[in-house]
Backbone and ligand atoms as CSV (ligand in chain L), in Angstrom:
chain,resi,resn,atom,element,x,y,z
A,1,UNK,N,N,16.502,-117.304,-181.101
A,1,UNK,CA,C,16.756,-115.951,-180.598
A,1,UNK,C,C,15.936,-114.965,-181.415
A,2,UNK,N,N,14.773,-114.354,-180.922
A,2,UNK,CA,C,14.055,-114.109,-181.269
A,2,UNK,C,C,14.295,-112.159,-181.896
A,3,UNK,N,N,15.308,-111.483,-180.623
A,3,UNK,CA,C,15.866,-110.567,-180.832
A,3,UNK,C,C,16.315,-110.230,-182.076
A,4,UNK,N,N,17.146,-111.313,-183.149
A,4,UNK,CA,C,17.498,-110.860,-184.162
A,4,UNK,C,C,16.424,-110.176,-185.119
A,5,UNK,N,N,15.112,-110.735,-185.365
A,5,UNK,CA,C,13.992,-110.061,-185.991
A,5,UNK,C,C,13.595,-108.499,-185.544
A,6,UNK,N,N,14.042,-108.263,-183.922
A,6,UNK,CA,C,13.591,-107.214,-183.772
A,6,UNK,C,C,14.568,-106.538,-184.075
A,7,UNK,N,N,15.779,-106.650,-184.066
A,7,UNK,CA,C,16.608,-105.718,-184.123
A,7,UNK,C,C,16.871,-105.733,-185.590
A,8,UNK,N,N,16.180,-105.974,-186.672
A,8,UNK,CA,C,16.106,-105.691,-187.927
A,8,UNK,C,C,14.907,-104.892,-188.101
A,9,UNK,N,N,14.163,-105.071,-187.417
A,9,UNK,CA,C,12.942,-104.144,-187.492
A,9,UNK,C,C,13.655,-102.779,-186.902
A,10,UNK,N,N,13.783,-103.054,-185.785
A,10,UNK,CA,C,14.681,-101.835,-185.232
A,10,UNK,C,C,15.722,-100.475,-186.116
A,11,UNK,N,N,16.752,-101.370,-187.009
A,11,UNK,CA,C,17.522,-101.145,-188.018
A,11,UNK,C,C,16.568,-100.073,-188.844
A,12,UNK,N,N,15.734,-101.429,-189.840
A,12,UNK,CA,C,15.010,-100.758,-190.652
A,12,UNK,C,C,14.155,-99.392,-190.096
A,13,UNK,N,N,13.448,-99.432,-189.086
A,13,UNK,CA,C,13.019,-97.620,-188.750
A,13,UNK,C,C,13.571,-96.958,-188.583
A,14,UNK,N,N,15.046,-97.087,-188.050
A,14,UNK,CA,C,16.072,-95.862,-188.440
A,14,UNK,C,C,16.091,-95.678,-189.198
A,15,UNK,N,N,16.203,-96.455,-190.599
A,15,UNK,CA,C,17.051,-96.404,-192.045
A,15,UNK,C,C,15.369,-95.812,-192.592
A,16,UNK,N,N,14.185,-95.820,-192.463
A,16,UNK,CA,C,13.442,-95.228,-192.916
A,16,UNK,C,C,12.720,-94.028,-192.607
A,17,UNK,N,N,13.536,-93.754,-191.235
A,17,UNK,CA,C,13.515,-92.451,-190.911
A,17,UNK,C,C,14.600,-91.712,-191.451
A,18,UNK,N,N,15.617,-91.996,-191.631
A,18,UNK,CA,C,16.644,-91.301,-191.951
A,18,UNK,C,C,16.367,-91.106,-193.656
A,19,UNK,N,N,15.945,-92.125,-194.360
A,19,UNK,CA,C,15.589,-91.879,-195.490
A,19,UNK,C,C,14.294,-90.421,-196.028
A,20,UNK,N,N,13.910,-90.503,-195.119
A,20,UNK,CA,C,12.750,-89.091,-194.667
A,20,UNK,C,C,13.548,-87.900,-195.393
A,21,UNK,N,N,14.487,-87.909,-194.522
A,21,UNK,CA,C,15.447,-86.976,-194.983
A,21,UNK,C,C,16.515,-86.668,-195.475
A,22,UNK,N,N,16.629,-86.594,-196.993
A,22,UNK,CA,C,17.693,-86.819,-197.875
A,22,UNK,C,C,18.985,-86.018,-197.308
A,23,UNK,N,N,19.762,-87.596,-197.281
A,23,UNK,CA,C,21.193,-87.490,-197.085
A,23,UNK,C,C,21.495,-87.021,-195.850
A,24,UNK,N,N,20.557,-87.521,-194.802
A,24,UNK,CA,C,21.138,-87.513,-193.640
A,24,UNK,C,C,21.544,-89.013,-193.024
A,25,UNK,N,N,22.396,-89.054,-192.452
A,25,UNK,CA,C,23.230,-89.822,-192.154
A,25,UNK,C,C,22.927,-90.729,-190.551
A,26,UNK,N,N,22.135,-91.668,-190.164
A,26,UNK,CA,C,21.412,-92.212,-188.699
A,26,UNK,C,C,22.553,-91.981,-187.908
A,27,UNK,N,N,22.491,-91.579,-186.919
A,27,UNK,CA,C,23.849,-91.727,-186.065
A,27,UNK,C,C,23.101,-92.368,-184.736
A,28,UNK,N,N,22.432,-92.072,-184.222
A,28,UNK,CA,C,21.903,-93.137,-182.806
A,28,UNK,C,C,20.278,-93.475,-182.907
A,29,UNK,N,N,19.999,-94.468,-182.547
A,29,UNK,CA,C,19.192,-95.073,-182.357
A,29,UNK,C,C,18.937,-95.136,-180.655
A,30,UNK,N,N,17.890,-94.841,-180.528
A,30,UNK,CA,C,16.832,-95.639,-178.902
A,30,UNK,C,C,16.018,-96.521,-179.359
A,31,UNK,N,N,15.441,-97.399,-178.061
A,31,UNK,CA,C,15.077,-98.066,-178.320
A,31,UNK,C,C,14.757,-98.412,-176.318
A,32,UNK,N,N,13.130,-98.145,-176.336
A,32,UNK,CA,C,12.534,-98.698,-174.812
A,32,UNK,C,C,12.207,-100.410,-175.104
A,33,UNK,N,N,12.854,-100.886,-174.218
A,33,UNK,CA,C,11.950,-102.197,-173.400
A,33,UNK,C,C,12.055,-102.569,-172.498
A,34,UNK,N,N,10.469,-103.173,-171.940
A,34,UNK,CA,C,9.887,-103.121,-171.013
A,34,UNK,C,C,10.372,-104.769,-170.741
A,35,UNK,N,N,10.603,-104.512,-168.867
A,35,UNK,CA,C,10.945,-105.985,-168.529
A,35,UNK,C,C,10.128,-106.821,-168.647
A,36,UNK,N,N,8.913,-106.994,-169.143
A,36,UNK,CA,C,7.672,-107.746,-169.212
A,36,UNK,C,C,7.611,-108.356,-170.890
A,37,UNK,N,N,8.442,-107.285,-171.795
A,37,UNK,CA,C,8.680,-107.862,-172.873
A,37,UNK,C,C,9.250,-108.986,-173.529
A,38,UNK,N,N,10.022,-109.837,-172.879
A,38,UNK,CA,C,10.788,-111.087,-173.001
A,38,UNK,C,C,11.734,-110.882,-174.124
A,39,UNK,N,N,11.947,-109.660,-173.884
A,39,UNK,CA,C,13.472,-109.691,-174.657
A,39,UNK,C,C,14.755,-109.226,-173.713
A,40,UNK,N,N,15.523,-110.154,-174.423
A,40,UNK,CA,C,16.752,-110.136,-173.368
A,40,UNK,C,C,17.161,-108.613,-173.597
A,41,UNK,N,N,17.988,-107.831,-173.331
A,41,UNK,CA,C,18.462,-106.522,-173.662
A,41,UNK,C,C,20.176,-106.959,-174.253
A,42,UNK,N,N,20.713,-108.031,-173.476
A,42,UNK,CA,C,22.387,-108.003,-173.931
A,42,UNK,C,C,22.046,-108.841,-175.651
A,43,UNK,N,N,20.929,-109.981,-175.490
A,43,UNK,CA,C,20.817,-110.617,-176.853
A,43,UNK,C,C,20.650,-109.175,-178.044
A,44,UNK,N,N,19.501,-108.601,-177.707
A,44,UNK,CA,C,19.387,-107.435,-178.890
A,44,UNK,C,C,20.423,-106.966,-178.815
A,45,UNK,N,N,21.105,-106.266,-178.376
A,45,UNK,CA,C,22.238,-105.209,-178.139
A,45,UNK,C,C,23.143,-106.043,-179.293
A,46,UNK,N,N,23.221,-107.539,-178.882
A,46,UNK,CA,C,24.200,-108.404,-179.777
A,46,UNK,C,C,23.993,-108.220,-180.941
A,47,UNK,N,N,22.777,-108.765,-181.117
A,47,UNK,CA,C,21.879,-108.509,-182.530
A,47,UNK,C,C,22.219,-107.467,-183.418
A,48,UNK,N,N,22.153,-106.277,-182.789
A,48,UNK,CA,C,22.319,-105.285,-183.372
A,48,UNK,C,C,23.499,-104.861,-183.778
A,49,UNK,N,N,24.200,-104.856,-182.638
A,49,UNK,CA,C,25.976,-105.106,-183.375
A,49,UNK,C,C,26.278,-105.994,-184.628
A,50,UNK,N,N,25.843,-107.439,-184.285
A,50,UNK,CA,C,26.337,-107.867,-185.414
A,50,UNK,C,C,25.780,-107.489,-186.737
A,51,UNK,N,N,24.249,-107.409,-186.596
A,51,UNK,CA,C,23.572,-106.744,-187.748
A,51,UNK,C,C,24.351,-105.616,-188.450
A,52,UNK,N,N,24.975,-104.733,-188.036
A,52,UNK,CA,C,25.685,-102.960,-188.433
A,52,UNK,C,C,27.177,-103.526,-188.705
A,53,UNK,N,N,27.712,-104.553,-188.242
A,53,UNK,CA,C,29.148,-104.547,-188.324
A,53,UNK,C,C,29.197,-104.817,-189.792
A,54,UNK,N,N,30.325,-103.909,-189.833
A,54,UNK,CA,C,30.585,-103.876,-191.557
A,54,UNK,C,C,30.144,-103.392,-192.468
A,55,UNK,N,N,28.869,-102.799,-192.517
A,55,UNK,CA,C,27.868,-101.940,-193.152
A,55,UNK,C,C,28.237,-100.418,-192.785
A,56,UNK,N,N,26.977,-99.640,-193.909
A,56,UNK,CA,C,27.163,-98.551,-193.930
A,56,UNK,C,C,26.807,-97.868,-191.996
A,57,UNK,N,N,25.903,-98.841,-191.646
A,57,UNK,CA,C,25.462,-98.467,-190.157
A,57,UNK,C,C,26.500,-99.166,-189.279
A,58,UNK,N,N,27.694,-98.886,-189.535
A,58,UNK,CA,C,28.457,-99.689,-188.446
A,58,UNK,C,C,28.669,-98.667,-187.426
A,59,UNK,N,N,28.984,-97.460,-187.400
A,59,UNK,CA,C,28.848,-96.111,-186.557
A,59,UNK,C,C,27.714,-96.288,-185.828
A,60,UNK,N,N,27.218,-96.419,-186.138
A,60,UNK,CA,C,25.449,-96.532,-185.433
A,60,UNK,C,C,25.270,-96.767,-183.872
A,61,UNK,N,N,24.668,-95.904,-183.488
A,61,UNK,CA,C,24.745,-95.943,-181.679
A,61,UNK,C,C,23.837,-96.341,-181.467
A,62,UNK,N,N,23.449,-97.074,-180.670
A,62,UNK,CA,C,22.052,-98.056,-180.183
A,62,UNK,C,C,22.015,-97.751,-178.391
A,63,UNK,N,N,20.631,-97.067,-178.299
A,63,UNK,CA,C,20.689,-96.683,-176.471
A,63,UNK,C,C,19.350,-97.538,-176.485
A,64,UNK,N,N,19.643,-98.737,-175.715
A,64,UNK,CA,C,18.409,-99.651,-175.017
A,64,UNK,C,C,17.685,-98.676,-173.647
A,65,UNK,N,N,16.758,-98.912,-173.707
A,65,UNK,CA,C,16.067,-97.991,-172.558
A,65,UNK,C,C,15.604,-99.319,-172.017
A,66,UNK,N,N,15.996,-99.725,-170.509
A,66,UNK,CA,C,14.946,-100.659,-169.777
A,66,UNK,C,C,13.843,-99.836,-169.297
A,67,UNK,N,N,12.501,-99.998,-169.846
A,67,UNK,CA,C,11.294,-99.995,-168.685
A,67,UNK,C,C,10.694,-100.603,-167.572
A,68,UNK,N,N,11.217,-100.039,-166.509
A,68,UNK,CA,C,10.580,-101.282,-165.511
A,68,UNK,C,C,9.107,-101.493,-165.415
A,69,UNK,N,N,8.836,-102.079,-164.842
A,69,UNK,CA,C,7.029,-102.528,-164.543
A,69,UNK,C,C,6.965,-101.396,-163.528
A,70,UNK,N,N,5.436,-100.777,-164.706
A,70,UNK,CA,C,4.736,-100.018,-163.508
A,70,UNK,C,C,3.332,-100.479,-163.131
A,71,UNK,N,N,2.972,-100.109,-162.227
A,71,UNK,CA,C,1.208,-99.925,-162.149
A,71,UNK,C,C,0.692,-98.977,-161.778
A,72,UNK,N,N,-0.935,-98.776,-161.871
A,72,UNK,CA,C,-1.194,-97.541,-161.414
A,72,UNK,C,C,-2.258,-98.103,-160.789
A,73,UNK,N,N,-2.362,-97.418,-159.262
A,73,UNK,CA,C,-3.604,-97.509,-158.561
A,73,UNK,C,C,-4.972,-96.872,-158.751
A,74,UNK,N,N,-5.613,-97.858,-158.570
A,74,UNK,CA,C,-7.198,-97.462,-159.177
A,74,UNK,C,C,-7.814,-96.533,-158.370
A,75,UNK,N,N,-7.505,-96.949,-156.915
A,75,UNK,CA,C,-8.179,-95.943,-155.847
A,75,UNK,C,C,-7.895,-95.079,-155.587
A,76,UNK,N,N,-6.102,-94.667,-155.945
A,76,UNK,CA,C,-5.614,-93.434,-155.418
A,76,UNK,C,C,-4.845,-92.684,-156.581
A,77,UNK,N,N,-4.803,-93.666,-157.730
A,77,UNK,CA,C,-4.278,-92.645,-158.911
A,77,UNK,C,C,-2.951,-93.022,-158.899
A,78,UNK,N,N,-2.189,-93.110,-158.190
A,78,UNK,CA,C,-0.586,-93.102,-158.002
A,78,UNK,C,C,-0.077,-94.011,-158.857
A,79,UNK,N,N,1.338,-93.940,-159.504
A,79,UNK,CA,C,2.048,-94.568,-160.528
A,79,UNK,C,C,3.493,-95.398,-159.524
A,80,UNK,N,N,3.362,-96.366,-159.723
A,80,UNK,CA,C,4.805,-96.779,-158.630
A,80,UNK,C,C,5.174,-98.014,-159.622
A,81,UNK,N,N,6.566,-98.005,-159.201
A,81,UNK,CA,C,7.536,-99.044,-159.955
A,81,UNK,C,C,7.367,-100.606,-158.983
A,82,UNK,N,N,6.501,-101.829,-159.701
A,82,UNK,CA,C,6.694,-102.761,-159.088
A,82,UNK,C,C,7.901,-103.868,-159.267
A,83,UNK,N,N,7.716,-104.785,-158.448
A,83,UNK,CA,C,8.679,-106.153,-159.155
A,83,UNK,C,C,8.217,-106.968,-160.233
A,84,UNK,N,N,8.354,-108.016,-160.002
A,84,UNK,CA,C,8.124,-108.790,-161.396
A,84,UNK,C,C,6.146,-109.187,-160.795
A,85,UNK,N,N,6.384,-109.402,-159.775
A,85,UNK,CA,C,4.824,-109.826,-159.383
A,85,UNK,C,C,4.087,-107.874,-159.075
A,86,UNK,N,N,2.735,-108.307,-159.174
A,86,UNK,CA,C,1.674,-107.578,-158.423
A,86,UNK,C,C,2.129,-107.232,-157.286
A,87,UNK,N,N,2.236,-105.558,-156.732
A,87,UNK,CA,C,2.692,-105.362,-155.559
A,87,UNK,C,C,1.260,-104.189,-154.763
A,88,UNK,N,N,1.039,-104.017,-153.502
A,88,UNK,CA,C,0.018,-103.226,-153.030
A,88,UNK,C,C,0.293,-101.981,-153.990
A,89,UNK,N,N,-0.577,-101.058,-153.534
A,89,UNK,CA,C,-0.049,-99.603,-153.766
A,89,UNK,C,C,0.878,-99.086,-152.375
A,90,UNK,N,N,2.202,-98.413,-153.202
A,90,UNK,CA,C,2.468,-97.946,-151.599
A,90,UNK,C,C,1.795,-96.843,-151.272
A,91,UNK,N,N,1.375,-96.160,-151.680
A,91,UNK,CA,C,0.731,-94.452,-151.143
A,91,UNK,C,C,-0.366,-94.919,-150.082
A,92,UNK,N,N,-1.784,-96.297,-150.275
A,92,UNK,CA,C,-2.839,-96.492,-149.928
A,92,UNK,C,C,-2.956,-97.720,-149.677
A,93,UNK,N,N,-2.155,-98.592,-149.998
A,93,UNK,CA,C,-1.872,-99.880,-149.786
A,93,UNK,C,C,-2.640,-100.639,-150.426
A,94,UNK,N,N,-3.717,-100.086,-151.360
A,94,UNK,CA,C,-4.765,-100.724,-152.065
A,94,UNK,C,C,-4.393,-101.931,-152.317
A,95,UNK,N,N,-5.316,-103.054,-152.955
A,95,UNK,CA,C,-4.715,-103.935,-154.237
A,95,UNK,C,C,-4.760,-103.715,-155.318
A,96,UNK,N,N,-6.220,-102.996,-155.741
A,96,UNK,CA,C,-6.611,-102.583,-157.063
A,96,UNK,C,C,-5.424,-102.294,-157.981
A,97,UNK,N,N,-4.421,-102.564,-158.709
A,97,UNK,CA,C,-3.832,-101.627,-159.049
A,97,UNK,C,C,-3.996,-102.400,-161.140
A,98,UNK,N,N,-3.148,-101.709,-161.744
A,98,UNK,CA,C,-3.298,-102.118,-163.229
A,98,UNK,C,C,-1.845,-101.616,-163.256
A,99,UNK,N,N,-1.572,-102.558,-164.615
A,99,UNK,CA,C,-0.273,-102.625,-165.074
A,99,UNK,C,C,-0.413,-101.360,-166.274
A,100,UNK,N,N,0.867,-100.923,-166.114
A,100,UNK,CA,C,0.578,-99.472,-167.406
A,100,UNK,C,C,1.913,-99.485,-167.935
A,101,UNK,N,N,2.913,-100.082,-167.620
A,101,UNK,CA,C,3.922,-99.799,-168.417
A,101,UNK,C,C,5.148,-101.294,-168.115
A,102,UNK,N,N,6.084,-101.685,-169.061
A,102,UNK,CA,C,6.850,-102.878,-168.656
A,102,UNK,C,C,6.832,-103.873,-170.050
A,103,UNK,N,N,5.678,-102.998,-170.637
A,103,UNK,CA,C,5.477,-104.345,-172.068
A,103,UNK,C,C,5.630,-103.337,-173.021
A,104,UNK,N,N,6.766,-102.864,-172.592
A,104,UNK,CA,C,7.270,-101.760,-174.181
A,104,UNK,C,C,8.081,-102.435,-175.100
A,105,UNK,N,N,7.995,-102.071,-176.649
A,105,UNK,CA,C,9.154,-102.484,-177.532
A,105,UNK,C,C,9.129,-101.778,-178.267
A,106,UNK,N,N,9.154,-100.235,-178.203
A,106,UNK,CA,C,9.407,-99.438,-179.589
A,106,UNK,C,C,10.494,-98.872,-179.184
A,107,UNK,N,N,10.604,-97.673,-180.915
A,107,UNK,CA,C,11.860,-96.699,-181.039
A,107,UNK,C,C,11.233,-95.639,-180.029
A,108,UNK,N,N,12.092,-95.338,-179.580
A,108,UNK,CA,C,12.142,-94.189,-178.293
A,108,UNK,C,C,12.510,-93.042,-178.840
A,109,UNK,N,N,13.300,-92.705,-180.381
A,109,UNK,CA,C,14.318,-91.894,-181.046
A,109,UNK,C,C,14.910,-92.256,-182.270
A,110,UNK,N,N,15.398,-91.390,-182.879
A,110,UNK,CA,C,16.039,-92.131,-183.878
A,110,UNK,C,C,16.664,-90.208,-184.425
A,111,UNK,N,N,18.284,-90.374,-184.153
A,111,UNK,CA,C,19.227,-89.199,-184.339
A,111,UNK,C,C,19.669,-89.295,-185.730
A,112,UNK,N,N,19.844,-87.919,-186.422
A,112,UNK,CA,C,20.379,-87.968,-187.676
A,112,UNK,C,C,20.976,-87.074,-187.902
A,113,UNK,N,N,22.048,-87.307,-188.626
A,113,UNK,CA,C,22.744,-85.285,-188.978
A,113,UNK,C,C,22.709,-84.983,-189.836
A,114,UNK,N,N,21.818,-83.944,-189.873
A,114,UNK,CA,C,21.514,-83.514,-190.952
A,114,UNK,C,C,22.471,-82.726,-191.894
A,115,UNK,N,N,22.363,-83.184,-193.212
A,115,UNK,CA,C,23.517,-83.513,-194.183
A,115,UNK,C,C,24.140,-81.425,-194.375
L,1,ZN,ZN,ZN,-3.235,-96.133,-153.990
């Protein structure tokens, strides 16, 4: 389960953002990924719970952002949400299109209150 690494990475950029600023306290965390990323969302979510339980980050709010797959058409510019496969463009029906979004895994945010 590969999630547990990220969601320590995850952890740690809160805790070193929050360290930024003395004696503020992380209270939520974001966090985008993209369905193309091969991470489960309920495994991290787990991850992350168990990671905070009992610690000073046990308060700690964690908002998963799914990104769905996008593409963007080459011929007509347009941005549309596909499925898991290559889909036309709908605006032009092109094929041309490119993948632009779906293989996300960063912090989206990271909340703190300031002390
Ligand atoms: Zn198009």
């Amino acid at each position: 389960m590969h999630e547990i690494g990220i969601a320590n990475a995850i952890i740690e950029a809160g805790q070193t953002e929050a360290a930024r600023r003395t004696g503020a306290k992380l209270l939520r965390i974001g966090v985008r990924v993209g369905t193309l990323s091969g991470v489960d969302n309920d495994a991290l979510r787990f991850a992350l719970t168990a990671l905070t339980r009992g610690t000073d980050l046990d308060a700690v709010d964690f908002e998963i952002q799914t990104c769905l797959r996008r593409n963007r058409c080459l011929d007509c510019g347009s941005e549309f949400e596909s499925g898991v496969y290559s889909e036309p463009c709908p605006g032009c029906a092109s094929q041309r299109t490119k993948l632009v979004g779906g293989e996300e895994l960063d912090l989206a945010y990271v909340e703190v209150e300031e002390p």
